[in-house]
Backbone as CSV, one residue per row, in Angstrom:
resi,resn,N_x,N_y,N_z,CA_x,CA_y,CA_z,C_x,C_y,C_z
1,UNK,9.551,258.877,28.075,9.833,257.849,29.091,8.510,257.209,29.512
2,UNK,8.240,255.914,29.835,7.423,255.464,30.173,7.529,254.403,30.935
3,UNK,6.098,254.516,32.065,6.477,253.692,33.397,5.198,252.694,33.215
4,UNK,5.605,251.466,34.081,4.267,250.940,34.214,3.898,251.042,35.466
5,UNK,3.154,250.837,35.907,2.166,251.234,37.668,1.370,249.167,37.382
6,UNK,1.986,248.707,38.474,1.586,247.514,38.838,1.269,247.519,40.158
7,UNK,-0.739,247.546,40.177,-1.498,247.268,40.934,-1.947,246.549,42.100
8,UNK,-1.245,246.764,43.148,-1.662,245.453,44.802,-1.895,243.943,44.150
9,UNK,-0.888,243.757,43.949,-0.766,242.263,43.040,-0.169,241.842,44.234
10,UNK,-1.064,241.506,45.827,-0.882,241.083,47.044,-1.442,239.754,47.185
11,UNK,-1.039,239.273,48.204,-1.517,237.623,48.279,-2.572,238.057,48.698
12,UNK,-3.188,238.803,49.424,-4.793,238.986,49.924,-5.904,238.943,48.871
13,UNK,-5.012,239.604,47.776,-6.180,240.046,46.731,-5.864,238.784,45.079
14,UNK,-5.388,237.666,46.051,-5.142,236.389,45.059,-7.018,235.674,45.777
15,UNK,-6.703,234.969,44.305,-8.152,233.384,44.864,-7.648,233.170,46.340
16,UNK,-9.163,233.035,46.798,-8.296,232.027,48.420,-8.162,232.834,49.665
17,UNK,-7.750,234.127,49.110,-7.455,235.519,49.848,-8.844,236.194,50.000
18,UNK,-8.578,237.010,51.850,-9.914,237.287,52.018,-10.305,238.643,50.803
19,UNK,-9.710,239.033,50.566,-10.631,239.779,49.682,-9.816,239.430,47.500
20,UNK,-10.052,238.102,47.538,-9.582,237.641,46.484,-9.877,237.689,45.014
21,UNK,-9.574,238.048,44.116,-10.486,238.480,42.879,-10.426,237.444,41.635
22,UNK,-10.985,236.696,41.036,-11.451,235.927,40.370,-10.283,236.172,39.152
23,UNK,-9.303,235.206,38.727,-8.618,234.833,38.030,-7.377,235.976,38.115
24,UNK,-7.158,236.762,39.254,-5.944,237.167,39.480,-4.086,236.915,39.143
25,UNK,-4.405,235.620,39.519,-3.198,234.811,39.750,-2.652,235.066,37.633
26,UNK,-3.665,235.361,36.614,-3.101,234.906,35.450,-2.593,236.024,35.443
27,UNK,-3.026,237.509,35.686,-1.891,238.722,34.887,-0.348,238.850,35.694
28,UNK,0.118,238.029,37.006,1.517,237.449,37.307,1.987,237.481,36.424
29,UNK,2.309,236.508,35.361,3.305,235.889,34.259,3.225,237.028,33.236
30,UNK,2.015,237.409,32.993,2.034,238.602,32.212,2.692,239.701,32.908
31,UNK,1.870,240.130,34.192,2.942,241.745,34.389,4.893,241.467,34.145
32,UNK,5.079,240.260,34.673,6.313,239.861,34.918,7.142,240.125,33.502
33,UNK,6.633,239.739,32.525,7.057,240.035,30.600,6.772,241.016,30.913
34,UNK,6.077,241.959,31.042,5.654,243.393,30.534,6.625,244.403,31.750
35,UNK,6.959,244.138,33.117,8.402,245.186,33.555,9.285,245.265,32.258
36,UNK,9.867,244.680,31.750,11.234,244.628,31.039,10.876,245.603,29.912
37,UNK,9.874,245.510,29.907,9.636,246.887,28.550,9.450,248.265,29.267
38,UNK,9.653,248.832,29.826,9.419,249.902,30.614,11.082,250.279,31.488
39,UNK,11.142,251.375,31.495,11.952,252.158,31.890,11.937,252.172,33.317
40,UNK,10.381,252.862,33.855,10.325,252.920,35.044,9.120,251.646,35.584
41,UNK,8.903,251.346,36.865,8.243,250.012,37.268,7.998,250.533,38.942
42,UNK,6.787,251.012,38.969,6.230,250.973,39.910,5.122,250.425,40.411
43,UNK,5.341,249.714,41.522,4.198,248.849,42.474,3.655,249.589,43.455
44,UNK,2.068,249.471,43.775,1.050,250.197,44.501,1.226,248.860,45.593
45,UNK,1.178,248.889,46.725,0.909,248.136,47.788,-0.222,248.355,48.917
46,UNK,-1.445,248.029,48.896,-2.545,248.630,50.110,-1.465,248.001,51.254
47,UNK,-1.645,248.423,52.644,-0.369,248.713,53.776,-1.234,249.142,54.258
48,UNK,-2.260,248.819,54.925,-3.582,249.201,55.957,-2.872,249.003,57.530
49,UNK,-3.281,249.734,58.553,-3.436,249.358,60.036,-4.463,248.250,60.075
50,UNK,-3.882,248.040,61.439,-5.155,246.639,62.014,-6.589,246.753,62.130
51,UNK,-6.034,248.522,62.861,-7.960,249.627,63.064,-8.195,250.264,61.745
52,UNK,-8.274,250.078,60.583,-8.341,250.907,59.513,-10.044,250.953,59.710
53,UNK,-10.207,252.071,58.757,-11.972,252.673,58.840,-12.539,251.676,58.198
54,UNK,-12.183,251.311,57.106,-12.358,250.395,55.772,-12.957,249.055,56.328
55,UNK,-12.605,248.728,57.166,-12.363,246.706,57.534,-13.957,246.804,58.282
56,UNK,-14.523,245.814,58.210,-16.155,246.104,58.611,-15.960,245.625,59.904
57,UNK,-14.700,244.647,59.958,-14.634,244.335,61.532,-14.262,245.010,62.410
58,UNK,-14.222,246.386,62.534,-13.614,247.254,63.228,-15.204,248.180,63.519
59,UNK,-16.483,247.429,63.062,-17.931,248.571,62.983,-18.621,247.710,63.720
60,UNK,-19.410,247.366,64.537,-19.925,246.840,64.801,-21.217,247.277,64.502
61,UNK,-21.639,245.959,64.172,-22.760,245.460,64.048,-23.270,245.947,61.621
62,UNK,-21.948,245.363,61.429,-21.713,246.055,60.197,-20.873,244.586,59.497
63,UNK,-21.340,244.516,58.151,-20.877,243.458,57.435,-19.715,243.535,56.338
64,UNK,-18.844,243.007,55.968,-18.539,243.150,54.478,-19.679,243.633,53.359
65,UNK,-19.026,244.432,52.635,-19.688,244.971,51.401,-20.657,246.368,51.903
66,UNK,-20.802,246.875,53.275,-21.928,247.422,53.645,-21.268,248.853,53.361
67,UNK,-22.340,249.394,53.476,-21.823,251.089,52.917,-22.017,251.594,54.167
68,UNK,-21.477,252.536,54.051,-21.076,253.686,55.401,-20.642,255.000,54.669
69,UNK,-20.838,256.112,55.856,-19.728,257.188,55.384,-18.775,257.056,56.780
70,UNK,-17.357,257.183,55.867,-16.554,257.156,56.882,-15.660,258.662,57.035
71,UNK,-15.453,259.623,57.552,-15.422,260.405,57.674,-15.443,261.795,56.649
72,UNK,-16.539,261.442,56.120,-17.484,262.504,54.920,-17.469,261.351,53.713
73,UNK,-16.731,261.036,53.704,-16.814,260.067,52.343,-17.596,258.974,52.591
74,UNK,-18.288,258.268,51.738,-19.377,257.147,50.991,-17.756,256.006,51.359
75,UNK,-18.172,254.565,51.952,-17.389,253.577,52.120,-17.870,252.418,51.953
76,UNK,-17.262,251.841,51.155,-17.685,250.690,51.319,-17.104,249.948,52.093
77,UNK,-17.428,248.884,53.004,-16.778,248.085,53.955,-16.101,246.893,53.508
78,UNK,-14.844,246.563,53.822,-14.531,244.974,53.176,-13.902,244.353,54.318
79,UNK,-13.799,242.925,53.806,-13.226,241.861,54.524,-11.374,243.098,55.336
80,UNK,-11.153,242.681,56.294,-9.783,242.572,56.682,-8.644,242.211,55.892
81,UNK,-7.823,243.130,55.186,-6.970,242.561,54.218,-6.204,243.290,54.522
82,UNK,-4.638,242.967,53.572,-3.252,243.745,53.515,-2.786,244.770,54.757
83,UNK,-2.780,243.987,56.109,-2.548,244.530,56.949,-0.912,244.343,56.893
84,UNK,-0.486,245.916,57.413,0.957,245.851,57.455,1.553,245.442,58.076
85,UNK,2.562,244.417,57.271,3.653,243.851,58.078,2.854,241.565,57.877
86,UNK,1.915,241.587,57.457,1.062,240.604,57.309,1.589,239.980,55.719
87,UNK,1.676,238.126,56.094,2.220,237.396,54.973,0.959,238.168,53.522
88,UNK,-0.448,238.569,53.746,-1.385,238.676,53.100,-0.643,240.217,52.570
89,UNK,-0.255,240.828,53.393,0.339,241.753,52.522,0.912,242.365,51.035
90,UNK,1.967,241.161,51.712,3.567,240.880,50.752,2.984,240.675,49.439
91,UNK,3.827,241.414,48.611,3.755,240.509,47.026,3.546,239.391,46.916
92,UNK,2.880,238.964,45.811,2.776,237.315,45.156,4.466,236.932,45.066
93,UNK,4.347,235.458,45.587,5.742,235.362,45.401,6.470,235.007,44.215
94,UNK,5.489,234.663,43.420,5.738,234.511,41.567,6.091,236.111,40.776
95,UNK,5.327,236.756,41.165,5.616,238.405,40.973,7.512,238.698,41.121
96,UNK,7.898,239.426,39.920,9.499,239.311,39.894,9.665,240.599,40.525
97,UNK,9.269,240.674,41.882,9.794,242.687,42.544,11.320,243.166,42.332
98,UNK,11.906,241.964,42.077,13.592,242.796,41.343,13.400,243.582,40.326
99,UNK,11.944,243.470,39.777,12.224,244.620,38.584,11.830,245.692,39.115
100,UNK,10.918,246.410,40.042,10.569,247.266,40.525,11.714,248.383,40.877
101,UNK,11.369,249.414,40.000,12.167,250.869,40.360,12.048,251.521,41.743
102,UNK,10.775,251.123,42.410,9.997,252.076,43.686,8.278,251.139,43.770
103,UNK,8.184,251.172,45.543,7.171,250.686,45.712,6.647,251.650,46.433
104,UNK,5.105,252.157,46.462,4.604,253.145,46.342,3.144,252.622,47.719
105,UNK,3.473,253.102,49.172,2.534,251.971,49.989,1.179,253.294,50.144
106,UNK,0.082,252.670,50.120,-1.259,253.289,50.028,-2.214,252.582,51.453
107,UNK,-2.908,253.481,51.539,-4.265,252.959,52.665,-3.439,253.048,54.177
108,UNK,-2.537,253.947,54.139,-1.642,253.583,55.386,-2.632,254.639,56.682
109,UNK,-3.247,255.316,56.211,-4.368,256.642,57.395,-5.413,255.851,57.661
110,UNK,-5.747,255.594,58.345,-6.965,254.372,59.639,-8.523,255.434,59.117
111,UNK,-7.953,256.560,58.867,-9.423,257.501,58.481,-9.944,257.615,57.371
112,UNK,-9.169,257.002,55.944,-9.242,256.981,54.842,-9.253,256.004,54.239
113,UNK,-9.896,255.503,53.666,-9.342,254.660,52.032,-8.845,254.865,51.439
114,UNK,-7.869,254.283,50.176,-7.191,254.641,49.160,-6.930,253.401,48.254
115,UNK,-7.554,254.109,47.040,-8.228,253.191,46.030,-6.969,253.587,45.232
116,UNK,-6.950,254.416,44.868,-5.371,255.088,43.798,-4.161,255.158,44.503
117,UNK,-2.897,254.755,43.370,-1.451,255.462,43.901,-1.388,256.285,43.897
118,UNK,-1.988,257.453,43.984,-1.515,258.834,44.019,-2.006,259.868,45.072
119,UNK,-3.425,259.039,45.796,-3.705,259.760,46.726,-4.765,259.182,47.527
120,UNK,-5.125,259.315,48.560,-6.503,258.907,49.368,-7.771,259.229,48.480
121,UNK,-8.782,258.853,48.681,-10.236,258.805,48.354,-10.586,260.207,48.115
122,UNK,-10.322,260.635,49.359,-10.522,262.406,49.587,-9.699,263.296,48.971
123,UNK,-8.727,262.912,48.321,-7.615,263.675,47.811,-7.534,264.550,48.802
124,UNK,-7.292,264.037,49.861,-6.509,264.591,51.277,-4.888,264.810,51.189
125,UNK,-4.204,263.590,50.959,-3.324,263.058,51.080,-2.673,262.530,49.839
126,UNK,-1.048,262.702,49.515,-1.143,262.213,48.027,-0.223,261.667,48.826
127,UNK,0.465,260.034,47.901,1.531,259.071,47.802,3.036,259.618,48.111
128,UNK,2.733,260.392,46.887,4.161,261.270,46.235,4.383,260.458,45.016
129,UNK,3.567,259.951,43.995,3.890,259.212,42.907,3.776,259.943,41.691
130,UNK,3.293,260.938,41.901,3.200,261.798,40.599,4.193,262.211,40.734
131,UNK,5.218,263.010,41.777,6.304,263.511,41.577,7.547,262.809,41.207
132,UNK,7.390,261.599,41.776,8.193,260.285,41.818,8.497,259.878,40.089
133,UNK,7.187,259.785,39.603,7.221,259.545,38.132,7.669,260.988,37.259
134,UNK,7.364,261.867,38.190,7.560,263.414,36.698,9.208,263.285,37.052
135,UNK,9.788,263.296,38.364,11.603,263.700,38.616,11.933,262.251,37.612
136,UNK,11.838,261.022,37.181,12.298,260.215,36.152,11.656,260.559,34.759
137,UNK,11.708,261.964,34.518,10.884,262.401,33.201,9.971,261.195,32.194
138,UNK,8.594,260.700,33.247,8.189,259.988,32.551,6.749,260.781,32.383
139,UNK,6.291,260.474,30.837,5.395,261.223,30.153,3.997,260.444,29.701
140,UNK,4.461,259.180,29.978,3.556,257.658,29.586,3.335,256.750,30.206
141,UNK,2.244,256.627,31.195,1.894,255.373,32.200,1.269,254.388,31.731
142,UNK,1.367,253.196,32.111,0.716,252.459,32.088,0.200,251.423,33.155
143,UNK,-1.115,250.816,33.167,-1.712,250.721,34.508,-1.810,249.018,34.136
144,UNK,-1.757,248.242,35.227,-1.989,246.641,35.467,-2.290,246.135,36.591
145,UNK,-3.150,245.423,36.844,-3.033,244.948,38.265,-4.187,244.442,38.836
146,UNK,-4.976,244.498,40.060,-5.918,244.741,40.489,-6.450,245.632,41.796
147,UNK,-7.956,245.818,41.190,-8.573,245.429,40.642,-9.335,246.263,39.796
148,UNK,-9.322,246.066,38.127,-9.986,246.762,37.487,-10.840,247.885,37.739
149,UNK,-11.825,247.579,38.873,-13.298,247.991,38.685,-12.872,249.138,39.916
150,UNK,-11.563,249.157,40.789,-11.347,249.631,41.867,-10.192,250.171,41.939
151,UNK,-8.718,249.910,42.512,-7.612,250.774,42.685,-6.928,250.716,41.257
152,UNK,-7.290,249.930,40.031,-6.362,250.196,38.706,-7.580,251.177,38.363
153,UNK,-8.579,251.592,38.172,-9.388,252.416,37.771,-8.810,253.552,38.483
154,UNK,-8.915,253.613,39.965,-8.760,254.980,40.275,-7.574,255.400,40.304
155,UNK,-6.420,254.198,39.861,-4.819,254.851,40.159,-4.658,255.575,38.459
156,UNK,-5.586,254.805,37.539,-5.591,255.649,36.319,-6.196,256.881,35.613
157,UNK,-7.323,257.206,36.637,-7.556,258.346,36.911,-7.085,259.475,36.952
158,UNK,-6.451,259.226,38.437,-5.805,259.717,38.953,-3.930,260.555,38.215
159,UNK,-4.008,259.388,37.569,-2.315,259.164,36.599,-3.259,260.345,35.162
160,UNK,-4.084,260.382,34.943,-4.987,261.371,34.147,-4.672,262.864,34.643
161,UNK,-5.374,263.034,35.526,-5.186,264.202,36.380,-4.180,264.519,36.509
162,UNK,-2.931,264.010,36.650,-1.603,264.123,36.739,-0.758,264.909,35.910
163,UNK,-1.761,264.517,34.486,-0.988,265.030,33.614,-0.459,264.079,32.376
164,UNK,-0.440,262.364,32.810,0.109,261.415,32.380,-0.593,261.512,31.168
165,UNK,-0.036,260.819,30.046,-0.619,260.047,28.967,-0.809,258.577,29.878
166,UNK,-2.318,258.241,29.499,-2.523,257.131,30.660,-3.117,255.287,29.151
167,UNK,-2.200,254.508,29.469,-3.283,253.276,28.929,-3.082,252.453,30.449
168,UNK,-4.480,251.986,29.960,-4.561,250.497,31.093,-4.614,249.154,30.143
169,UNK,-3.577,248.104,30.658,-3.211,247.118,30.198,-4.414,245.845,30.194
170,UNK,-5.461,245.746,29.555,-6.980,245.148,29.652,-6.454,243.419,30.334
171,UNK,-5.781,243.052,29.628,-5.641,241.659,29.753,-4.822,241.263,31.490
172,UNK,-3.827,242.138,31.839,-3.329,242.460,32.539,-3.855,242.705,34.009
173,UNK,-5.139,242.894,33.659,-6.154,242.896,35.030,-7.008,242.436,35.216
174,UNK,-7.631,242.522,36.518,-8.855,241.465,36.713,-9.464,242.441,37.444
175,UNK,-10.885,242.018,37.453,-12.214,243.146,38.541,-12.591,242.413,39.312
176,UNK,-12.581,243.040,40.118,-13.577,242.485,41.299,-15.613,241.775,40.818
177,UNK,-16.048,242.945,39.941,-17.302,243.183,39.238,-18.053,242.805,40.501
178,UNK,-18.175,243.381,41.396,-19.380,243.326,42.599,-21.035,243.007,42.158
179,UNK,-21.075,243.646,40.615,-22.314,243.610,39.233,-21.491,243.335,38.405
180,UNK,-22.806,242.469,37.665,-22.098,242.068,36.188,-21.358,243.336,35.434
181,UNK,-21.805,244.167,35.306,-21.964,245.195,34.221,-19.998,246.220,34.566
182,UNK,-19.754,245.551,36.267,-19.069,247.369,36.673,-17.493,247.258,36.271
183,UNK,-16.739,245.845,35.240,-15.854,246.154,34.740,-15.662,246.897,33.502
184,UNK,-16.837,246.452,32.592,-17.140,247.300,31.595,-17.502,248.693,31.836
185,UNK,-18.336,249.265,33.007,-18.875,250.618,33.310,-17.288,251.280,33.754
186,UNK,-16.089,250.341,34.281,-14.750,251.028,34.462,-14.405,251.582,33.185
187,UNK,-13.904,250.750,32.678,-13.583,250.718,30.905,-14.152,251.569,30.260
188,UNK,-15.441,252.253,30.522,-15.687,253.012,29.598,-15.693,254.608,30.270
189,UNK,-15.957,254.663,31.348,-15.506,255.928,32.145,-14.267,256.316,32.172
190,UNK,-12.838,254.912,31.905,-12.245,255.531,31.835,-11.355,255.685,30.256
191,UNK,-12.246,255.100,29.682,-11.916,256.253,27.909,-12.656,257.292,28.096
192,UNK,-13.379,257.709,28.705,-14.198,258.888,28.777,-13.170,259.847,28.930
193,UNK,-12.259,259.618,29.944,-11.215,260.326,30.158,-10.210,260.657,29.722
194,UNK,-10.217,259.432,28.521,-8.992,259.796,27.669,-8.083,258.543,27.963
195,UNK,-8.416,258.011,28.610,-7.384,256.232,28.502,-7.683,255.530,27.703
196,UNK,-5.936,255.170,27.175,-6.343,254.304,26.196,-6.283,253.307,26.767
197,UNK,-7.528,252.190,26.470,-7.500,250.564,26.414,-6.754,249.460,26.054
198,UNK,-5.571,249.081,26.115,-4.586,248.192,25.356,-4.335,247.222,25.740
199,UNK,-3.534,245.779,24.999,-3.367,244.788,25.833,-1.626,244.448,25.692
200,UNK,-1.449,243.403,26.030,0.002,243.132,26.481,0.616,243.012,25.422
201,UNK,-0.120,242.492,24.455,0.515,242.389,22.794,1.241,243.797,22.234
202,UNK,0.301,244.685,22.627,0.498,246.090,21.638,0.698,246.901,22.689
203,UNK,1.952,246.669,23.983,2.318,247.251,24.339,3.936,247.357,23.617
């Protein structure tokens, strides 16, 4: 059985959006073809509070992008995004969520980040998506979304650890790349791990 895991494909994290990622808007039309091949179809949603640790506007005297530790963990700070219940939230409205089996909401603890569907930063706290995916006996994930370099990296990780046979869908996503170099440095850490690299064709 095999599921796909489609990545905070949120209006926040479109062009335009405060924390927006550079040609986002194209893997839409693609993830949208690629549900129908899959059995199971699960969506990651960040679902932050207003006070989350994460948002730099909640630090004073602290910027976007700035590092911190936020309660033991290394943070990076970002713009104010995907606050719950917020139009920036919601799915893209081109995104077909009728195909979605289960939506899977992340970043919801004000004390944590959460980069992966499967658990907080700290692996404090899990989703419940590993169990979610093993009770539909699925044995084969596959990852899309954004953003490469950030929650599709660590939700595929994570889908590693799990147990999953893991590919990430290349074409299918976009990075943030904060550095030139850190979509490729994803990509290859995570064949390190044993993911395979694939695109929408040869799924």
């Amino acid at each position: 059985m095999r599921a796909l895991i489609v990545v905070d494909l949120q209006n926040d994290f479109m062009p335009g959006g405060p924390l927006g990622v550079s040609g986002a808007h194209a893997v839409i039309p693609l993830t949208n073809a690629l549900m129908s091949r899959f059995d199971v179809v699960v969506a990651t949603q960040d679902w932050h509070p207003p006070d989350h640790g994460s948002f730099a506007a909640n630090h004073d005297g602290h910027s976007p992008y700035d590092e911190i530790v936020l309660n033991g963990l290394q943070q990076t700070l970002w713009p104010v995004h995907c606050v719950q219940g917020t139009s920036g939230a919601a799915f893209v409205d081109a995104l077909d969520d009728s195909q979605f089996s289960a939506v899977v909401r992340k970043g919801t603890d004000k004390r944590v980040d959460s980069y992966s569907g499967f658990a907080d930063n700290g692996n404090r706290n899990r989703t419940g998506m590993a169990g979610l995916l093993s009770e539909r006996g699925v044995t084969e994930v596959y990852v899309c979304g954004v953003a490469t370099d950030f929650c599709v990296k660590f939700t595929a990780r994570d889908a590693v650890a799990a147990g999953f046979k893991v590919f990430l869908i290349e074409d299918a996503c976009r990075g943030v790349a904060m550095t030139p170099t850190a979509v490729s440095a994803a990509l290859r850490e995570l064949e390190d791990l044993g993911v395979v690299i694939t695109t929408s064709e040869k799924v």
